[in-house]
N, C-alpha and C positions, 0 to 999 in steps of 0.2 A: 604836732611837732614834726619837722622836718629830720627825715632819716638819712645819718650821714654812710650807713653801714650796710652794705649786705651781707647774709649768713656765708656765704662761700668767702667775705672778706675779714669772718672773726672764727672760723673753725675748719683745720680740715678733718674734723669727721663725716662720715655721711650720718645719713638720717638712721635714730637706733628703731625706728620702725617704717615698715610701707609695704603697700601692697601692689602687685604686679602679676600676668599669669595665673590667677585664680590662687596665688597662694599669698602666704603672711610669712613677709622675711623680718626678721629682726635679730640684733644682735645678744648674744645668748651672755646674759649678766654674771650667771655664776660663775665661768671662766677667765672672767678677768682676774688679776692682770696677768694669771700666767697666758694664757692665748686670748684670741680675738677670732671669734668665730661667726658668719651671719649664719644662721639656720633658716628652713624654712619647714612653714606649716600648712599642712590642708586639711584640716577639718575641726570643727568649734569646739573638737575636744581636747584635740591641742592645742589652739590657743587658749581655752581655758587653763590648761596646766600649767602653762608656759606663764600664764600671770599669777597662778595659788604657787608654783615654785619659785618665780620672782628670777623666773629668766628673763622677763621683761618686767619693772620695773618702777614707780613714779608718776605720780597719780597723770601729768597730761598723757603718759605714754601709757599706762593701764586704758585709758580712753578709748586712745586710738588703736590700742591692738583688739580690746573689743569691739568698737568700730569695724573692725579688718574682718573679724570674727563672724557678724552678720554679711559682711562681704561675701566672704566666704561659703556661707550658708545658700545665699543667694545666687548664687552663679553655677556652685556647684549643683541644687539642689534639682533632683529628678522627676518631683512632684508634675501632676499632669493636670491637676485642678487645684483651684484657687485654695480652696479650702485644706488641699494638701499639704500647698507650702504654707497656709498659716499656721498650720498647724507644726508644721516643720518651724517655724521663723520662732513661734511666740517658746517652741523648746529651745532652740540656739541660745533668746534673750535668756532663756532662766536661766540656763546653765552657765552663761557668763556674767549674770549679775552677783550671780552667787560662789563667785570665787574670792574677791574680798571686802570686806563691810566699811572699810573708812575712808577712802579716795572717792570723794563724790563724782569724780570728774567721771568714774567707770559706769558711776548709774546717767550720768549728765549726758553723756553719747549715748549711752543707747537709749533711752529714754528721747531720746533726741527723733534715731532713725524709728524707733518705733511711733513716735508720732507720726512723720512721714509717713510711711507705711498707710498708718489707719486713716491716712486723710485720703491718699491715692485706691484706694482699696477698691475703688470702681475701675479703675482702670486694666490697661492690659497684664498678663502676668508677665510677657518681658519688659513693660514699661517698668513696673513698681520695681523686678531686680534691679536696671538699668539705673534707678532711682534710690538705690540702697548703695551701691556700690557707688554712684557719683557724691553721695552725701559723707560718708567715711573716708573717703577723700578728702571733700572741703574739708572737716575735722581735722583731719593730718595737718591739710595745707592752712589752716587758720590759726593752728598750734602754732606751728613757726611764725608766722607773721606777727603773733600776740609777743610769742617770745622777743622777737625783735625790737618791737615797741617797748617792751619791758625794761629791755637792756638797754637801750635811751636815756629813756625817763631814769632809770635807777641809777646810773651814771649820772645823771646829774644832782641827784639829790644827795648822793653818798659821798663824804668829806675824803678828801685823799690823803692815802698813805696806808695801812696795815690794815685787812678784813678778816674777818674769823667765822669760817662757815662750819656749818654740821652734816652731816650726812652726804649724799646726793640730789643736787635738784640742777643739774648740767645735763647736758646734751642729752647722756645718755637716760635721766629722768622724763623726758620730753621723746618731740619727734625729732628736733634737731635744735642746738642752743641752748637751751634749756631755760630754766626760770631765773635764780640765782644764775646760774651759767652765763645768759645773756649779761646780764650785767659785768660780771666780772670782765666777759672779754670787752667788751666796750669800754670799761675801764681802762685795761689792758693796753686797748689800741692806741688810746689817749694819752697815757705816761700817768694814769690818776694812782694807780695801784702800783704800789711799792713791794707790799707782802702780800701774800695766799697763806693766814693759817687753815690750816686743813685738820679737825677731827677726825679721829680713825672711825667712831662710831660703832662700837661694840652692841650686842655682838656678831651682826653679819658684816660689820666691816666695809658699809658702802663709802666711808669717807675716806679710808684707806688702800679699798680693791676699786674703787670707782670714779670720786673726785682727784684724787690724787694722780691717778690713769689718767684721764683726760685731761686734766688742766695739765699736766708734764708735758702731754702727747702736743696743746698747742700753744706751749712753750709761753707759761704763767710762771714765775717764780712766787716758790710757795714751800712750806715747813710743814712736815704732817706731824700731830701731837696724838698723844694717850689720849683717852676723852676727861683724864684726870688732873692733866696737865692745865686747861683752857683758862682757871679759876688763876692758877699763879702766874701765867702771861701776862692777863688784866691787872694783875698785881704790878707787874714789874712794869706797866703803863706803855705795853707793844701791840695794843687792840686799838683800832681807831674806830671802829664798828664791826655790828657782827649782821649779817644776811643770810637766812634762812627759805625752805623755800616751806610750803603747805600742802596738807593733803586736803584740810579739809578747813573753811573759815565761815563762822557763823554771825548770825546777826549783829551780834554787840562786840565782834573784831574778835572773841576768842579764836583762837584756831587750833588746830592738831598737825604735828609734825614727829615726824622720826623720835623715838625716844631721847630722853637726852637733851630735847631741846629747851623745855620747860628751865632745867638746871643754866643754859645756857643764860637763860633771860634774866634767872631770878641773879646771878652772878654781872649782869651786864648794867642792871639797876645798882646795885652796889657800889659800883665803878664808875660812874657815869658815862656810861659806853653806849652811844645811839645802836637800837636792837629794829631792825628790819624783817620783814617775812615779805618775799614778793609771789605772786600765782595771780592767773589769769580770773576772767572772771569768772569759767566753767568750776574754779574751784571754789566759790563762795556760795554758799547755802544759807539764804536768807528763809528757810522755811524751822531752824533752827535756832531758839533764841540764843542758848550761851553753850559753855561747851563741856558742859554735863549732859548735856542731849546727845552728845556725839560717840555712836559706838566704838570702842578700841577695841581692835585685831589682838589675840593670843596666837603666838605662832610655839612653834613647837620647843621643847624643854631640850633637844639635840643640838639646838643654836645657842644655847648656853653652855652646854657642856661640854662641847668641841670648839673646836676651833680648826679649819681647815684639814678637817676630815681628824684630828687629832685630838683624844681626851684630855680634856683639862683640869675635871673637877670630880669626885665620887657621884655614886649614883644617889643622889638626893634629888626634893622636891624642888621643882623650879619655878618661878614666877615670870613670862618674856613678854610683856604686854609690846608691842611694835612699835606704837605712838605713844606719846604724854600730850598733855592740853596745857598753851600757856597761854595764860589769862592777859586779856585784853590789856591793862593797866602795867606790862610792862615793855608794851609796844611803841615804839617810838614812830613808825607810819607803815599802812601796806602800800607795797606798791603792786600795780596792776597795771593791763593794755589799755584799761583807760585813763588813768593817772594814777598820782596818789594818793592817798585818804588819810588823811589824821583825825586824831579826835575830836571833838566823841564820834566814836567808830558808827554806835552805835543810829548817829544822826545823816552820821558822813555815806556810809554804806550803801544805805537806800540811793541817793545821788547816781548809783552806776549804774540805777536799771531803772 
């Protein structure tokens, strides 16, 4: 399809991740929306932190900042023999695989550059850096361009008038645009979108410290709700669909998203409110039948019982799984850079690769 939009003509943020100068800039998530801060990083141990704290954020943009992360590795690295910096490279990969288990997009890049790697591995040792660092780039830069496509296609498939997102999967989810993001401002530009509900998304709040931040910043009109609220909206017949975005989507269309989402779907079925998940295709794992295969992240029992730096709740036992799994059969189509997929997922799927 024919793109009518470039990303500098549906967002002015820059990109929430890139690399430049041997370092990893990216815009630091926990401080929103009280400041807007870009940091920068130089060494693979901080960007590993920077994604287990979720200062960078969102499975295409967990990607690319580990992407940035062997960049990193690479350029800087002292080694004087091959064997030095493999040794140095294949520690970089672990330690960045091993910051969070459910955004496949994180093992998807590097898994990526590490093939590169072992295919070049005859080659010079400044070819192969040379060769790491141009490939975490394309990443970055293919991120955006999918994104874009996305926002198209989903624009057109999605009915106009009122949308109901969950969490974050905008600009700042991504390198720039974002997955839902794209669509929305495409929407946006169009006149298709009337409303932005917005879910707070307890309990880090990325619907309320993140979506809510950016779509205001590029002036989306839009209502932020409780995440308790969404069920009596649909009620009162102010949801015309809802768009989600994915961390993680498997063979037979199950997928994993933000906690909370799961609730969203089963309430969207109910209503007869078309229920959308859009993600590129670095986020589909076909090596995963359904999505009981799919590990969920526990993040910590402090994110339940604060709330911006503030106590909320006694010192009791907490349960904070990060994602829920909604099951295929309440999906109404994914959409993706290369189109979009409807039922059976499971037939449909295979088709993109």
């Amino acid at each position: 399809m024919k793109l009518k939009y470039k990303p500098e003509e549906l967002t002015k943020l820059p990109r929430s991740v890139e690399y430049r100068d041997k370092k990893v800039y990216l815009i630091d998530q926990r401080l929103l929306p009280r400041e807007f801060k870009v940091i920068s990083l130089s060494t693979v141990e901080q960007v590993a932190k920077a994604i287990k704290t979720m200062q960078v954020r969102g499975a295409p943009a967990i990607g690319a900042a580990a992407a940035f992360g062997l960049a990193l590795y690479a350029e800087r690295s002292r080694a004087e023999t091959k064997d030095e910096f493999f040794n140095g490279f294949y520690r970089a990969y672990e330690i960045l695989k091993n910051t969070r288990p459910t955004a496949v997009n994180l093992f998807w890049a590097l898994n990526r550059i590490k093939k590169l790697v072992e295919e070049h591995r005859e080659d010079s040792l400044a070819e192969i850096k040379r060769l790491i660092v141009r490939e975490a780039q394309k990443i970055a830069d293919e991120d955006v361009e999918a994104n874009l496509r996305m926002g198209h296609i989903g624009a057109e498939i999605l009915p106009e008038g009122n949308v109901l997102t969950h969490c974050n999967a905008g600009s700042l989810a991504t390198v720039h645009l974002g997955t839902v993001g794209a669509v929305l401002r495409v929407m946006h530009k169009e006149g298709k979108l009337n409303l932005l509900w917005v879910d707070e998304t307890r309990p880090v709040l990325q619907g309320a410290r993140l979506s809510a931040w950016e779509y205001h910043y590029d002036g989306i009109p839009l209502k932020l709700i409780a995440d308790n609220m969404a069920g009596f909206v649909m009620q009162q017949g102010k949801v015309d669909a809802i768009i989600v975005g994915a961390d993680r989507i498997v063979a037979n269309g199950d997928f994993a998203n933000k906690i909370g989402t799961y609730t969203l779907a089963v309430l969207a079925k109910e209503h007869g409110i078309p229920f959308f998940t859009v993600a590129p295709l670095s986020t589909i794992d076909m090596s995963l039948k359904s999505g009981e295969e799919i590990p969920i992240e526990e993040r910590s029992r402090e994110e339940v019982l604060t709330c911006g730096g503030c106590k909320i709740a006694p010192d009791v036992d907490v349960y904070n799984p990060a994602f829920d799994i909604t099951p295929h059969k309440y999906l109404t189509a994914v959409i993706t850079d290369k189109g979009v997929v409807y039922p059976p997922f499971e037939r449909n799927l295979k088709k993109l690769f």
